[in-house]
VEXGU-41276 format. One record per residue (C-alpha): x, y, z. Coordinates in steps of 0.5 Angstrom, whole numbers, padded with zeros to 4 digits, always signed. Layout:
VEXGU-41276
X_Y_Z
...
This chain:
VEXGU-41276
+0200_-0249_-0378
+0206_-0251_-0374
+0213_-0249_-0373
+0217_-0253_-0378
+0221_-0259_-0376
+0217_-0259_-0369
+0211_-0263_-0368
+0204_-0261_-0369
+0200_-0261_-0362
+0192_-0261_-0363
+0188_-0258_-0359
+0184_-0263_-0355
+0177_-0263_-0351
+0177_-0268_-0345
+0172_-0271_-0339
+0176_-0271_-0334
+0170_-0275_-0330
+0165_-0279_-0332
+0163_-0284_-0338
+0168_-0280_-0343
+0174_-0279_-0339
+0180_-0282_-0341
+0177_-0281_-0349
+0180_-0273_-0351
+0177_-0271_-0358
+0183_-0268_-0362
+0181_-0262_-0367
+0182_-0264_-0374
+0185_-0257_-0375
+0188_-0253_-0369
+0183_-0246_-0368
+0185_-0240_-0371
+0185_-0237_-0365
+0181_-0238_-0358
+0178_-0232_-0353
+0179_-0231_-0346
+0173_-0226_-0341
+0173_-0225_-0334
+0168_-0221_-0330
+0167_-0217_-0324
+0161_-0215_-0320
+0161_-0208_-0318
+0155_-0205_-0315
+0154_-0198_-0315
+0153_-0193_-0309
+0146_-0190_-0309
+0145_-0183_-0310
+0152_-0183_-0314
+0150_-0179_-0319
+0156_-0177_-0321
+0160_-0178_-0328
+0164_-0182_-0324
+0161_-0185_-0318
+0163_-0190_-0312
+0163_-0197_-0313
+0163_-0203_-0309
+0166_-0210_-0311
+0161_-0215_-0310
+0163_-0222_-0313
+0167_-0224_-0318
+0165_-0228_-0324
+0169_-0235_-0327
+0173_-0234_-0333
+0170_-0236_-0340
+0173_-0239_-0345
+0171_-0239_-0352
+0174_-0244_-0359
+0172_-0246_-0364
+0174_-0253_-0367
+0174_-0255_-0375
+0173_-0263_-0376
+0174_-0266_-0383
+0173_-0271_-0386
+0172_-0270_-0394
+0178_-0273_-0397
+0177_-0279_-0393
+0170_-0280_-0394
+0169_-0280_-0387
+0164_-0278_-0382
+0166_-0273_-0378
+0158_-0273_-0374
+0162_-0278_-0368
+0167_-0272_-0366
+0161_-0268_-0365
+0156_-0273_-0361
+0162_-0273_-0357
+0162_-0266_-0355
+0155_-0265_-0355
+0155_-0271_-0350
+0160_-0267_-0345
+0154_-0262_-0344
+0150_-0267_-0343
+0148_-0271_-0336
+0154_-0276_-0335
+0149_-0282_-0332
+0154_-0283_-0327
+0156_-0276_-0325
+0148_-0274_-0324
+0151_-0268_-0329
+0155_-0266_-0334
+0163_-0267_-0333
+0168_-0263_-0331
+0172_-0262_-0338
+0181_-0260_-0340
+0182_-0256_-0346
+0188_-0257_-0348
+0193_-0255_-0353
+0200_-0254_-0353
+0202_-0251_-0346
+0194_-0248_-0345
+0189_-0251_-0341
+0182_-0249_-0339
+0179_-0253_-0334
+0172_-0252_-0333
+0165_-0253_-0335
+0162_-0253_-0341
+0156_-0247_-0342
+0154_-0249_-0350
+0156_-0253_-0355
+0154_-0251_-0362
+0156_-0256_-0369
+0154_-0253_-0376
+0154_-0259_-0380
+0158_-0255_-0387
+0159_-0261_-0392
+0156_-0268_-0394
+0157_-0274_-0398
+0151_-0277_-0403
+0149_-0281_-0397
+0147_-0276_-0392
+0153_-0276_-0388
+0156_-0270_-0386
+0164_-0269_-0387
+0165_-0263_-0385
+0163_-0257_-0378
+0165_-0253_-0375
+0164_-0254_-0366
+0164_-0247_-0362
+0165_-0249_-0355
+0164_-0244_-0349
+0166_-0246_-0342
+0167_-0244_-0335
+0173_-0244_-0331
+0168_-0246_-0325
+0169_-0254_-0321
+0162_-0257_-0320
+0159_-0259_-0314
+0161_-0266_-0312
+0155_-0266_-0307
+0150_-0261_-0307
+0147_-0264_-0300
+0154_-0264_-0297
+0156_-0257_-0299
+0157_-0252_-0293
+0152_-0247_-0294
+0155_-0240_-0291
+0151_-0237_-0285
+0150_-0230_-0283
+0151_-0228_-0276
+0144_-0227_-0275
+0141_-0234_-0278
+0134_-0235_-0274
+0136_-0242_-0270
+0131_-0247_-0266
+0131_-0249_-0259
+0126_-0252_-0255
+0128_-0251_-0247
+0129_-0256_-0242
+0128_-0255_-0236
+0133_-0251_-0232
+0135_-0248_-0238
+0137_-0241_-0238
+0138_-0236_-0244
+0146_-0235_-0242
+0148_-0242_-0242
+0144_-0244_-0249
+0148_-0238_-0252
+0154_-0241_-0249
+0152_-0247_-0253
+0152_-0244_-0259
């Protein structure tokens, strides 16, 4: 339901890569509501065996986002199982992208960008012929960019990261340390 005498703007779920970008799926029916969570990480201090004991702050976790969006098709007689295929296929490997797209949740101001974690289509109504004219998508994402090339990727190094030297001749421990 929008505001009278403005504009409704629907919801919309789109890849921002792939095959399927540049082709938003517009919510027949904007949802009723959508649920933002947040996760931290904190580890707890051995032998704190107090009510309240010491924490220490680990990682943080990617922002989720849930929704759930209404297609129908009834009163046209149309089929609504193309909207959910395309969903369906933003969780799927893109051929071009070697995985899923990265996907934008939009709907009026909000956006969500990220990957998507599940789909879920529950087919509701059908025609005579079998075809299905209304369901409901739940759709949960991640706020997290994938990785473009996992090989290119610079993996994080401790300072205590074993290395392998042959020595040349004339090399000393200090000159080689030098080096490093």
């Amino acid at each position: 339901m929008g505001t009278p005498g403005l504009p409704t703007v629907w919801a919309t779920l789109e890849a921002q890569e792939g095959e399927l970008a540049g082709k938003p799926i517009k919510a027949q029916f904007n949802p009723k509501e959508y649920t933002v969570t947040k996760s931290v990480t904190w580890n707890q201090h051995k032998g704190s065996a107090k009510d309240r004991p010491m924490v220490q702050f680990t990682t943080g976790q990617p922002k989720k986002l849930a929704v759930t969006l209404f297609f129908d098709g009834y009163e046209e007689g149309a089929s609504v199982r193309k909207s959910c295929e395309t969903l369906i296929r933003l969780a799927e490997m893109d051929e071009t992208l070697h995985r899923p797209p990265e996907v934008l949740f939009s709907w009026e101001k909000e956006q969500f960008a990220g990957v998507l974690d599940n789909v879920s289509v529950a087919y509701q109504m059908f025609l005579t012929g079998g075809q299905p004219v209304r369901a409901t998508v739940n759709v949960s994402m991640q706020n997290a960019k994938p990785s473009r090339d996992p090989q290119s990727e610079k993996q994080p190094q401790s300072p205590d990261f074993a290395k392998l030297h042959t020595l040349k001749r004339g090399e000393t421990l200090h000159a080689i340390a030098a080096r490093e």
